[in-house]
C-alpha atoms as one frame of an Amber mdcrd trajectory, in Angstrom:
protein
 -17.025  13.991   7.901 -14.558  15.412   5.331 -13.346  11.929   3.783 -17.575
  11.113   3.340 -17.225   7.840   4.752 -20.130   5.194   3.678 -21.992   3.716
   6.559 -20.677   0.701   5.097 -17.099   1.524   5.462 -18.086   2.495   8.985
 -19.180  -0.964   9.671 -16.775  -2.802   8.181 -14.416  -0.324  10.717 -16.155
  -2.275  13.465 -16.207  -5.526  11.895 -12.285  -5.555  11.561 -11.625  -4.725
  15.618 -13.367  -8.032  15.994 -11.105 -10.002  13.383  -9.197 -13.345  14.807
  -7.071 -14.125  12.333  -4.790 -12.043   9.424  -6.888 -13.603   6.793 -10.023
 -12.260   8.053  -8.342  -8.768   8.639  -7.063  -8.944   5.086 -10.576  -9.424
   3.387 -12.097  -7.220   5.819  -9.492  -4.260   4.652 -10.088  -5.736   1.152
 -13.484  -5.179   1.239 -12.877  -1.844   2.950 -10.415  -0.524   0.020 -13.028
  -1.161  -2.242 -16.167   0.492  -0.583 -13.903   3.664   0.342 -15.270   6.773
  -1.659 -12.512   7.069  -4.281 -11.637  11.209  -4.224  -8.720  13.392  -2.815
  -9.979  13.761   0.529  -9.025   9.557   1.070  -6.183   9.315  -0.680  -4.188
   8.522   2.451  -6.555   6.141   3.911  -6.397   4.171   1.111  -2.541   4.457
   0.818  -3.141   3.439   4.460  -4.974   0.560   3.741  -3.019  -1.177   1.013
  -0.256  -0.907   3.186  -2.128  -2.468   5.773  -2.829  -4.944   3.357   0.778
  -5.638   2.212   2.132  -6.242   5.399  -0.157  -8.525   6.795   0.284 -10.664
   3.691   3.863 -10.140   4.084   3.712 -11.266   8.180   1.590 -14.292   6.945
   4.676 -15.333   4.380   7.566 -15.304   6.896   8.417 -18.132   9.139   8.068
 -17.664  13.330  11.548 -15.973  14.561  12.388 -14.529  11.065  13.804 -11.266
  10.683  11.066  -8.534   9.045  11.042  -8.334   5.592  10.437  -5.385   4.069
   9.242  -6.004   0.162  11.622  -4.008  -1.902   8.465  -3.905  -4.560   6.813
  -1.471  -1.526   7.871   1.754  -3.031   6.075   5.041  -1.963   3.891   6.614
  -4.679   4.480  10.115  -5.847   3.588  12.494  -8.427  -0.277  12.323  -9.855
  -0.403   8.137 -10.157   2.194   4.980 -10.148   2.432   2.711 -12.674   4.404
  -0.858 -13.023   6.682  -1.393 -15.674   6.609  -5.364 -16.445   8.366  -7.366
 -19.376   9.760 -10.770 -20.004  13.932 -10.759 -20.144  15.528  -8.507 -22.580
  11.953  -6.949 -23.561  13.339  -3.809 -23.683  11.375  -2.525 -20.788  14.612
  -0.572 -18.915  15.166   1.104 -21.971  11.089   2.064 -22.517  11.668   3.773
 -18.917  14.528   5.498 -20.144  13.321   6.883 -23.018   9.955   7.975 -21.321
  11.882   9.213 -18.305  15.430  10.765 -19.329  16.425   8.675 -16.071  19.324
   6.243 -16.635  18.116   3.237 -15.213  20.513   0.163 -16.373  19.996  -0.935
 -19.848  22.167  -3.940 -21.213  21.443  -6.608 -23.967  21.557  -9.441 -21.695
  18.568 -10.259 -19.215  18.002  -9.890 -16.010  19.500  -6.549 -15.887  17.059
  -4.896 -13.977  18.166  -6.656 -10.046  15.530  -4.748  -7.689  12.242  -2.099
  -8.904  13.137   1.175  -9.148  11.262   4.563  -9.233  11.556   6.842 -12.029
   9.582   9.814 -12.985   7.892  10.952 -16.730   6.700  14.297 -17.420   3.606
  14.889 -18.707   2.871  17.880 -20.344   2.743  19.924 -16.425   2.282  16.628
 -14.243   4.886  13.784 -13.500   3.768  10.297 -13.619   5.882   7.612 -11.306
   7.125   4.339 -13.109   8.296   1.697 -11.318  10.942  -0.052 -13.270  10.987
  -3.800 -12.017  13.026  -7.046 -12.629  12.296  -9.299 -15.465   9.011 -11.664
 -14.814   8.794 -14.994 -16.347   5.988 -16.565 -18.265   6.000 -19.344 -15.554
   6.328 -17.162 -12.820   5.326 -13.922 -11.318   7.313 -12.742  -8.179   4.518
 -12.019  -4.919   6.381  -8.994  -4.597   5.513  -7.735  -8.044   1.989  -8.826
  -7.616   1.564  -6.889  -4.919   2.949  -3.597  -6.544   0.527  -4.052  -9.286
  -2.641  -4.286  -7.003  -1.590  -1.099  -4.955  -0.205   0.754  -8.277  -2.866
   2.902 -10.592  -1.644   0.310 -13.740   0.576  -1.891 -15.945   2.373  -0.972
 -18.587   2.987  -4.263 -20.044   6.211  -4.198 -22.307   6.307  -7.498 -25.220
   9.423  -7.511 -27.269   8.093  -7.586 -31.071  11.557  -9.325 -32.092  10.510
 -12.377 -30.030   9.420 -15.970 -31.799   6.255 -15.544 -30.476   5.147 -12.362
 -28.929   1.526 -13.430 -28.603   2.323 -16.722 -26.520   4.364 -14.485 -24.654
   2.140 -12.187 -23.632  -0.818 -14.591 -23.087   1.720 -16.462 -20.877   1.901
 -13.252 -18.954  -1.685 -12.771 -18.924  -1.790 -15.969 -17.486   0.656 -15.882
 -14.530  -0.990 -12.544 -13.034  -4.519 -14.157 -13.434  -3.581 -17.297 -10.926
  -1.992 -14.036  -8.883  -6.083 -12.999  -8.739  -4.549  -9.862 -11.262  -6.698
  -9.551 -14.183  -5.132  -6.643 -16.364  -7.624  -5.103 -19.318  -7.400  -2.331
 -21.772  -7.332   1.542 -21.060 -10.958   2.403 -20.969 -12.401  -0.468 -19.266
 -14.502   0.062 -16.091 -12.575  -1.314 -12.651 -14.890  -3.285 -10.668 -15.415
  -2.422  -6.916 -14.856  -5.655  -5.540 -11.505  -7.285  -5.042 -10.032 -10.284
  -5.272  -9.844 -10.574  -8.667  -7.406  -7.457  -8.818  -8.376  -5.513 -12.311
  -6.077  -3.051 -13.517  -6.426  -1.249 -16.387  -2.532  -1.857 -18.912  -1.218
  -0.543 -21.764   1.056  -2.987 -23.642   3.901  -1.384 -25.256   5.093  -3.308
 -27.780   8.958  -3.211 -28.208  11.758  -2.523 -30.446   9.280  -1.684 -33.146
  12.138  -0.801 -35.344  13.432  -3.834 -36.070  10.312  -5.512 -36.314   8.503
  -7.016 -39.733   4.920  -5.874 -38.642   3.612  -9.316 -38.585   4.208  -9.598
 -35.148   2.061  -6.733 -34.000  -0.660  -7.436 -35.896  -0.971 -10.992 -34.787
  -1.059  -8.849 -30.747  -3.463  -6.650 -31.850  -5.628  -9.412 -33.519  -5.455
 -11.397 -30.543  -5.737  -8.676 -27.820  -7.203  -5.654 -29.415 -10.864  -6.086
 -28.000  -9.836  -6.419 -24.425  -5.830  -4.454 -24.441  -4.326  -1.542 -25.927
  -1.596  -2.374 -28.076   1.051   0.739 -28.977   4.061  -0.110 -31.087   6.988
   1.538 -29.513  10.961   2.183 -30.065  13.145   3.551 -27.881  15.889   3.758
 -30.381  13.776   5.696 -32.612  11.168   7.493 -30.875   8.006   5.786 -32.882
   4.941   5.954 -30.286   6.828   7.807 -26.793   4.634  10.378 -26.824   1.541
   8.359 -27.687   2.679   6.234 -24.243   2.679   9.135 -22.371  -0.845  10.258
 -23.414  -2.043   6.837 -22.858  -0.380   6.242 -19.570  -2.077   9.604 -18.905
  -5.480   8.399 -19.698  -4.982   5.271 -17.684  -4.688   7.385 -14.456  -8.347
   8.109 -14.483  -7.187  12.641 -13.348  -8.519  15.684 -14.391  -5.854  18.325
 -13.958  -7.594  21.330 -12.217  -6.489  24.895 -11.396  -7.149  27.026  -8.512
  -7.398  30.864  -9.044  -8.096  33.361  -6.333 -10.138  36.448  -6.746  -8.977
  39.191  -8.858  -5.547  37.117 -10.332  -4.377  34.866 -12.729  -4.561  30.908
 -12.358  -1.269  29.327 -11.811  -1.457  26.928 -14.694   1.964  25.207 -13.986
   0.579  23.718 -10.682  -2.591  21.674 -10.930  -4.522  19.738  -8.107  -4.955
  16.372 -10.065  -8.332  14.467  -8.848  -9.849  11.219  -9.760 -12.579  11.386
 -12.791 -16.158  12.185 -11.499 -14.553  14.778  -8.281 -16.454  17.970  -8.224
 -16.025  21.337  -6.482 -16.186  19.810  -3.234 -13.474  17.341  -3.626 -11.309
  20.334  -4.871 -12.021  22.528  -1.898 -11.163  19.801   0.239  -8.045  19.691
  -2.180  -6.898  22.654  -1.528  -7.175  22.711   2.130  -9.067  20.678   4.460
 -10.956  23.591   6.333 -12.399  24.915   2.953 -15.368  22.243   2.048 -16.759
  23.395   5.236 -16.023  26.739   5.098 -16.852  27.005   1.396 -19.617  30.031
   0.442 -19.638  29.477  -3.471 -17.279  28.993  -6.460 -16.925  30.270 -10.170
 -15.689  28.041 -12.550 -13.774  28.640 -16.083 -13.765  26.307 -18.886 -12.626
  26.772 -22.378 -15.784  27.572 -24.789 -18.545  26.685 -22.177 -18.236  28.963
 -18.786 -16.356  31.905 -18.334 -16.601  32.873 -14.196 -20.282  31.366 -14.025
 -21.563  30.357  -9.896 -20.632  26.633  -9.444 -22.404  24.820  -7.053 -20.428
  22.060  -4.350 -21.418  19.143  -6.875 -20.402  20.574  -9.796 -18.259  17.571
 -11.428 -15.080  19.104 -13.105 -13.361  18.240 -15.770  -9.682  18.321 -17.058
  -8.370  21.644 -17.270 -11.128  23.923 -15.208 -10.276  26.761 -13.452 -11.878
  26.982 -10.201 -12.242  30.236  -7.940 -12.912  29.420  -4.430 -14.888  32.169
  -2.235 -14.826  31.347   1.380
């Protein structure tokens, strides 16, 4: 089938028409999220299934005879990944989405004034990343709604405010509330594991209002965090380390930006399919239309200083910026 289901998935399809009870339906779509082959051709089934997750957590939270609750924090993903903006009070966090954005989400020097998540988008070089502004956490407690958002988003980007007493209390306090929330956030490059509960998601901590900071501060977070976080000093107010966010938020997402070119004409290079890391030609062909992996004769593939129009087979694992030319 197009979506190459595992005969484990397929079983575990079975196994949840039999479930009793929500909690048994929640670890079996728990279990089913993280068996799903992760490429283009199941991005909607798992969009499907983290939904499905959500809401049964959600029904399992409200009293008999309550009206339905819909979690503001459930916000629909576009662009080529989401990620969850998260900060203590007055972190500067609305004004890191600003700055990253050119959105004008509200910014005040008072806490709290972020009321309900928002959606905002940041250009990438010729992709747009979603962030998803959100209220002000606390280091003794971390909303379920905001919990949720991170284990359904594609990352964290944690912002500390370097002006603070203690940054690194802060942040391990942080640390700490999403780990009882079975969230375990970790640096950039690490590898997710398959298996959920514990949630891992890979974070980028942005640390804040740089500016006006005596450097002390960041080098007791990077000291502290360094071996298992990524720690960028940033400023909104001056600029220091935006565009090293962006490139790092990039590199969170786990995409390869590919191109599609049709016989005998240029590539459009302002439009790429963006894939998870590892998909090959297949995954693209299904990409571009979901009649074409089956329909697919052969490809040729461009890609700067190795191939220049050379045959490509169906496994063919692509990389970030190939140029693919389907022949059907």
């Amino acid at each position: 089938m197009p979506a190459n289901l595992t005969p484990q998935y397929m079983e575990l399809e079975k196994k949840l028409k039999t479930a009793r009870t929500a909690r048994e339906r929640i670890e079996i779509l728990e279990e089913m999220l993280a068996t799903i082959p992760k490429h283009k051709g199941t991005e909607k089934m798992q969009a499907m299934l983290k939904t499905k997750i959500a809401k049964l957590r959600e029904a399992g939270d409200k009293k008999p005879g309550a009206a339905r609750f819909v979690s503001p924090y459930l916000i629909d993903r576009s662009g080529a990944g989401q990620v969850v903006v998260a900060g203590l009070p007055n972190a500067g966090k609305s004004s890191l989405v600003k700055a990253l954005t050119g959105a004008n989400p509200d910014v005040g020097d008072y806490p709290f004034t972020t009321k309900l998540p928002a959606p905002y988008m940041m250009k990438f070089e010729n992709i747009r990343i979603q962030l998803i502004d959100t209220p002000p956490l606390m280091t003794d407690f971390i909303d379920t709604g905001l919990a949720e958002a991170v284990k359904v988003s594609d990352g964290v980007l944690l912002v500390v405010d370097l002006t603070s007493e203690d940054p690194a209390s802060d942040l391990e306090a942080v640390l700490l509330q999403f780990r009882e929330r079975k969230v375990e956030l970790q640096g950039i490059e690490h590898p997710l594991a398959e298996q959920v509960p514990p949630y891992r998601k890979r974070c980028l901590v942005a640390a804040c209002k740089a500016e006006a900071a005596d450097g002390e501060n960041l080098e007791a977070l990077r000291v502290l965090f360094g071996d298992r976080l990524d720690v960028l000093a940033v400023s909104p107010a001056s600029g220091e380390g935006l565009e090293e966010a962006r490139k790092n938020l990039f590199r969170m997402l786990r995409i390869v930006r590919v191109y599609s070119k049709a016989p005998g004409k240029k590539p459009d290079l302002d439009e790429p399919f963006t894939l998870r890391c590892g998909s090959t030609v297949t995954d693209m062909a299904q990409a571009v239309h979901k009649d074409f992996t089956q329909n697919l004769k052969y490809a040729r593939i461009w890609r700067a200083d190795k191939y220049q129009g050379q045959m490509a087979n169906r496994g063919q694992v692509l990389e970030d910026g190939d140029i693919i030319e389907l022949h059907m």
